[in-house]
Structures are given as C-alpha cells and as structure tokens.
C-alpha positions in Angstrom: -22.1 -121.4 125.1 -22.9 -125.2 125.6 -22.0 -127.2 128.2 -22.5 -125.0 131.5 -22.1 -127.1 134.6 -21.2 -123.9 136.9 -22.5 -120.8 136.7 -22.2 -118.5 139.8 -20.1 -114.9 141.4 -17.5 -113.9 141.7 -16.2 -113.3 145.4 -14.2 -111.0 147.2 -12.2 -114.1 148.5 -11.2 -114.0 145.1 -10.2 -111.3 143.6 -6.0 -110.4 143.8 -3.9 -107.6 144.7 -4.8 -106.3 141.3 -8.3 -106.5 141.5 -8.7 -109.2 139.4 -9.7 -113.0 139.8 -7.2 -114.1 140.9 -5.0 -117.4 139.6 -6.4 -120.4 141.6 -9.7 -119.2 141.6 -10.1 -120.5 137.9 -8.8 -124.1 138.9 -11.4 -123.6 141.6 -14.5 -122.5 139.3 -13.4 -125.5 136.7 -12.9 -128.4 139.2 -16.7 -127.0 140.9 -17.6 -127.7 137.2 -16.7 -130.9 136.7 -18.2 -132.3 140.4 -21.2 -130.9 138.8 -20.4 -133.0 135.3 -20.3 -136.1 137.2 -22.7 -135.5 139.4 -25.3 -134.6 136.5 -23.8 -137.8 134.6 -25.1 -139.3 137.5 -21.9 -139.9 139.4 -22.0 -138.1 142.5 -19.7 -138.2 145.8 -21.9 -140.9 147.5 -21.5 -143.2 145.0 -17.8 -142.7 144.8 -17.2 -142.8 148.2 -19.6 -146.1 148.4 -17.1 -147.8 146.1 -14.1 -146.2 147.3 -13.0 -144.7 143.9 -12.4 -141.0 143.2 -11.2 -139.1 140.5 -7.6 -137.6 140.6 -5.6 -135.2 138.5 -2.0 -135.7 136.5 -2.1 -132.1 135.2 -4.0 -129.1 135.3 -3.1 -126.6 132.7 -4.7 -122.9 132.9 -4.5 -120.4 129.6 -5.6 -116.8 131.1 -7.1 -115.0 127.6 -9.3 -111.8 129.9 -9.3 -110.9 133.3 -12.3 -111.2 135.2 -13.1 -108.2 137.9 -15.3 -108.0 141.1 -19.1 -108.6 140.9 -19.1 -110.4 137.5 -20.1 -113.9 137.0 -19.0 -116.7 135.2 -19.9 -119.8 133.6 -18.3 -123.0 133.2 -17.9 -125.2 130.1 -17.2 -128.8 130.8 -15.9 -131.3 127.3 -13.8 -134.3 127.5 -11.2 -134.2 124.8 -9.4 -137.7 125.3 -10.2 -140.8 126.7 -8.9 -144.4 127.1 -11.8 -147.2 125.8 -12.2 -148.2 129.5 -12.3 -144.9 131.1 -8.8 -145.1 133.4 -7.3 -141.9 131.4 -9.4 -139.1 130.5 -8.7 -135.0 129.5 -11.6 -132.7 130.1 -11.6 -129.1 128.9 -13.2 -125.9 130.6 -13.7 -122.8 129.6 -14.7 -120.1 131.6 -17.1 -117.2 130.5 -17.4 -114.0 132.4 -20.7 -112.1 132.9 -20.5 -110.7 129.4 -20.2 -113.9 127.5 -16.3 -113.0 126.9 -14.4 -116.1 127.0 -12.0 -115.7 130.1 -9.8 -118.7 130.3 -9.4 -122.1 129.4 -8.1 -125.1 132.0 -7.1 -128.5 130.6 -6.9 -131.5 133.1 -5.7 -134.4 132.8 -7.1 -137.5 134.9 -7.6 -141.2 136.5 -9.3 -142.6 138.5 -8.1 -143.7 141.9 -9.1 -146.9 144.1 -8.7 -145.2 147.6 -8.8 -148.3 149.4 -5.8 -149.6 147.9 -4.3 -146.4 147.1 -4.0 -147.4 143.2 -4.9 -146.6 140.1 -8.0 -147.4 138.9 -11.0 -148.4 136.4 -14.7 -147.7 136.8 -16.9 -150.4 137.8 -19.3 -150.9 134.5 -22.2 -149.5 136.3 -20.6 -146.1 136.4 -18.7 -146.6 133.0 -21.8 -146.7 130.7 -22.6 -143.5 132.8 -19.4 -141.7 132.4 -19.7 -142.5 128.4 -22.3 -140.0 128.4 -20.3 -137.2 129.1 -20.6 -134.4 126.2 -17.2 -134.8 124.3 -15.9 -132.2 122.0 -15.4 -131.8 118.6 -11.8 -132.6 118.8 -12.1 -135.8 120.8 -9.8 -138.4 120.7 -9.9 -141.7 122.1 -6.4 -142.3 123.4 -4.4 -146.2 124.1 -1.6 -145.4 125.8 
C-alpha cells in the first residue's frame, strides 16, 4: 500500500443494518483522506479559508469490492488521476484497505476549486499551485484540457 493519508477504526456509528460498513461511511473515510492530502501537501483549512477558496466536488463515484465489519480498520489511498495544467479540474482516486490489507473499495471524485467569496469557480493562487503539483499522481495519470 502507498499513499496512506487515513488510517483509523471503524465505528459503531458506522456499521448498517447488516453489520457491515455502511455506504456513506466510505465517502466519509476517502474525503478524511484527502483533507489530510492537502493538508500534508501543505494546504490546509487556514489557508483556504484565508483566501476564501475551497475545494468542491462534481462526482463522487464509489465501487464496493469487500465488506468491511465492526472493529476492523482501514486505510486510505489518496492518487490524482486527471488534472487540468492550471489545477481548476482535477480526479483523485482512493482506495480503501481494511485491517487485513484486503482492498475494500474504491471512490473516484471528481473536482474544482471554488472562490467562496464570489461563489465561482476557481483557480489556485500560484503559491498554492506549485504545492498542489506535488500531489502523488498515479500510474495512469492524465493531464486533461477540457
């Protein structure tokens, strides 16, 4: 496993009817992930707040491949897979690990960024751009112009 930017339990909040993580607790363990991506990257909330930017999402996709029970862990894979040359459209992909090492899910997402002042999309300011270049990328990355 590379790329582990969340690694924690998992709680009884979170387990279903079935006794089984439940759905929105993996969008929940992946976007935990990526605050921590940014934040190691060396873009945390302060900053964005500062500058009145924020990142949103277009799309959140979430491919269930094991469950996941009570009192395991898991751990968090953060990789961008598609990015625009100045950093206004990005992908990222997790993938989520139980206890075991047994890959659990995968969650695309889809992004911007988002000026909350103006309530508009977005670019980085360069200070934060040469920062958010830095995060890992995966094999398969594309850098997309549309």
């Amino acid at each position: 496993m590379k790329n582990i930017f969340f690694e924690g339990p998992v709680l009884w909040s979170q387990i279903d009817a079935n006794m089984h993580l439940r759905h929105s607790a993996y969008a929940d363990f992946a976007a935990q992930a990526r605050l921590a991506l940014l934040d190691q990257a060396g873009m945390d909330a302060k900053q964005f707040l500062k500058l009145q930017i924020g990142p949103i999402l277009f799309r959140e996709e979430l491919l269930y491949l094991r469950e996941i029970n009570p009192n395991d862990t898991v751990k968090v894979s953060c990789e961008m897979t598609k990015c625009r040359p100045d950093g206004s459209r990005w992908s990222i992909r997790h993938e989520i690990f139980r206890g075991d090492g047994t890959k659990s899910a995968i969650v695309n997402v889809d992004g911007a960024w988002m000026d909350t002042r103006a309530r508009k999309l977005g670019t980085l300011p360069p200070e934060l751009m040469e920062k958010f270049k830095a995060i890992p990328r995966s094999e398969d990355f594309v850098e997309i112009n549309s």
